[in-house]
N, C-alpha and C positions, 0 to 999 in steps of 0.2 A: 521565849514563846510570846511574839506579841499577835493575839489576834484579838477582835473586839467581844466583847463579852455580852452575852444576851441575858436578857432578864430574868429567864426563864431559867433555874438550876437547869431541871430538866432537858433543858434543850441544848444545851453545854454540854452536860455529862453525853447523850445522845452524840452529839459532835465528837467528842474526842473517838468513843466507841466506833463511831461511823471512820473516823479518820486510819484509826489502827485495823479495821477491816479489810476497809479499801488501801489502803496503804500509801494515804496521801496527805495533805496536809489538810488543817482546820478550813482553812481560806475557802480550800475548794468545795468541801460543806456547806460551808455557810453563805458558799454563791449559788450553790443548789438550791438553796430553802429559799433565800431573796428576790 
């Protein structure tokens, strides 16, 4: 599991939850939010 870790717990845990939702990986979360 390498993706970059934000500072924020909250927004991590959020990530993973979003990821297992949608059913894709962290990456693409976290290119949402950026």
């Amino acid at each position: 599991m390498a993706y970059p870790k934000l500072k924020t717990t909250k927004r991590d845990v959020t990530a993973k939850e979003l990821a297992k939702r949608f059913g894709c990986s962290t990456r693409t979360v976290f290119r949402a939010w950026s």
